[in-house]
C-alpha positions as CSV (number, residue, x, y, z in Angstrom):
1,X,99.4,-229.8,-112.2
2,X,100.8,-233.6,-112.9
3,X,104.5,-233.7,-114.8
4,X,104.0,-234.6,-118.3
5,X,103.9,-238.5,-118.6
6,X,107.5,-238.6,-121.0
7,X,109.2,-236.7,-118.1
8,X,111.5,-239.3,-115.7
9,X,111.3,-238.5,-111.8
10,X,114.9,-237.8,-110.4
11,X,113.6,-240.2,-107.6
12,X,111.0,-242.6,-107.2
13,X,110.3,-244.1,-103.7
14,X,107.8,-246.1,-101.6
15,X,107.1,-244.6,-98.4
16,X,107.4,-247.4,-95.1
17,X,106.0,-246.9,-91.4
18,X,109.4,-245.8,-90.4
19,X,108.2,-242.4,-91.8
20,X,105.0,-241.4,-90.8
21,X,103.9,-239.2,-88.1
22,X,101.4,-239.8,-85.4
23,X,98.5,-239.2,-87.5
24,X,99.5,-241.9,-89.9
25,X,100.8,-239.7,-93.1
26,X,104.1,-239.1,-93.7
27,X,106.3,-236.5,-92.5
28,X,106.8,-233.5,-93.9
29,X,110.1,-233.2,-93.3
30,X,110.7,-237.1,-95.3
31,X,109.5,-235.4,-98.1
32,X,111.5,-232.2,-98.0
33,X,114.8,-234.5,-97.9
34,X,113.8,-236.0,-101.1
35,X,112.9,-232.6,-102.3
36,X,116.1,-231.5,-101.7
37,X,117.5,-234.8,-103.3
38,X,115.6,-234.3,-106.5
39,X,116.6,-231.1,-106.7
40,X,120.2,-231.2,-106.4
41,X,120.1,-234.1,-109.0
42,X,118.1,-231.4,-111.8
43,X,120.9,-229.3,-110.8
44,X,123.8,-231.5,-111.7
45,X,122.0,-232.3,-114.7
46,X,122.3,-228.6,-116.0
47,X,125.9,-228.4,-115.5
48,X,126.1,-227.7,-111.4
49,X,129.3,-230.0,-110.0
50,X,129.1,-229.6,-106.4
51,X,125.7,-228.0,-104.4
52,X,125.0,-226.8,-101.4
53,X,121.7,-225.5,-101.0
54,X,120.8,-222.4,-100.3
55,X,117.0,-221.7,-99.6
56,X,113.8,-224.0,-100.3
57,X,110.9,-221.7,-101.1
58,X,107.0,-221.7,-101.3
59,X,106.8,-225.0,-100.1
60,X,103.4,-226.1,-100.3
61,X,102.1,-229.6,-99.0
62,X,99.0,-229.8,-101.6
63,X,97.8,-233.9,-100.2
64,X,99.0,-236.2,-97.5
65,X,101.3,-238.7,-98.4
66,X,100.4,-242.5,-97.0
67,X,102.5,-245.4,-96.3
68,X,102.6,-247.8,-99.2
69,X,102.3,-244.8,-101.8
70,X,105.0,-244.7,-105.0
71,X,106.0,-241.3,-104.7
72,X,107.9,-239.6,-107.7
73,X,109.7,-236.3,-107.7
74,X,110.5,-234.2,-110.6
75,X,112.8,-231.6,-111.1
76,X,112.4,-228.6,-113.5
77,X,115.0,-225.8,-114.4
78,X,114.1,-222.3,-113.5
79,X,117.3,-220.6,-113.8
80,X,120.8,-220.5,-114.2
81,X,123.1,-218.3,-112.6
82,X,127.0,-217.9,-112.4
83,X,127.1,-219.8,-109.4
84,X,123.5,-220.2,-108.3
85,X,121.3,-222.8,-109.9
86,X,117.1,-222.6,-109.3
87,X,115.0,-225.9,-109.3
88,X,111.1,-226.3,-109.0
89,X,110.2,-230.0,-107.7
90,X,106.9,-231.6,-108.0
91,X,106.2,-234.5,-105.8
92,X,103.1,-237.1,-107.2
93,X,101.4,-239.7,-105.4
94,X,100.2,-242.7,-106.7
95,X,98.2,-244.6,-104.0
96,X,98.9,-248.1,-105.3
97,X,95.8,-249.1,-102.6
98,X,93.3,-247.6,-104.2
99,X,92.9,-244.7,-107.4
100,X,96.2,-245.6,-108.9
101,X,96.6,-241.8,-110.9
102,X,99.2,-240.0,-110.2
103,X,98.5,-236.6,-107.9
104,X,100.3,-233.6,-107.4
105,X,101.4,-233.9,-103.7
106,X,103.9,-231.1,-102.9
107,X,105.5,-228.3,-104.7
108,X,109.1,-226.4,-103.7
109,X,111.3,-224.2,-105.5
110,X,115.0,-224.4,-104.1
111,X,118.3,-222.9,-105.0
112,X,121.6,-224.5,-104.9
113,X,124.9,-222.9,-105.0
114,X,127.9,-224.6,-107.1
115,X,130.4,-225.0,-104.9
116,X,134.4,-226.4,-105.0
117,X,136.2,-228.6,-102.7
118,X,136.7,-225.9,-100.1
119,X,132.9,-224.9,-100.1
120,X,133.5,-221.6,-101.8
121,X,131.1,-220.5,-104.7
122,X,132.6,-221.2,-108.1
123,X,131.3,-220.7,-111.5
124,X,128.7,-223.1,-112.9
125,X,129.7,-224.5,-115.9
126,X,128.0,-223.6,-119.7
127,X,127.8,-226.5,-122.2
């Protein structure tokens, strides 16, 4: 299901040759790093200072992704914890070669941990 069109991606790329595989889409792991990106951005966003992440669950690769495509990735708050912050990212597609709407790509819910200096868990904190 496409992010509602007032909603901002956390990040908005292009995808170049440098990232596909050898069937000519890009690679899955490309995306996850962006995931991951977007993610840790929704994070700081609700009050996280410092993240490490934790675990990246039911990822699921819904589309190929091509070189040339504008690829946005949104983040969405699923919980709050006292250290532990939850994030569901939704990648879209827009194939600027050909249908130009937007389509739900890949899907991932991760979990951060707030973290200080010394990489211990500390408390995330409420507005």
């Amino acid at each position: 299901m496409p992010i509602e069109e007032s909603r901002q991606p956390a990040i908005r790329v292009t995808l170049l040759p440098r990232d596909t595989n050898p069937h000519g889409t890009i690679f899955g792991g490309i995306i996850l790093a962006y995931i991951d990106q977007a993610g840790a951005i929704e994070a700081h966003v609700h009050g996280a200072t410092r993240v490490v992440t934790v675990a990246m669950d039911k990822v699921v690769f819904h589309r190929p992704v091509y070189v040339g495509d504008l690829v946005s990735f949104y983040g969405e708050l699923i919980r709050v914890g006292t250290t532990s912050i939850t994030v569901r990212v939704v990648v879209e597609a827009q194939r600027l070669q050909r249908d130009r709407s937007p389509r739900q790509v890949t899907e991932a819910v991760i979990t951060y941990v707030n973290v200080d200096e010394e990489g211990c868990p500390t408390p995330i904190p409420r507005p």
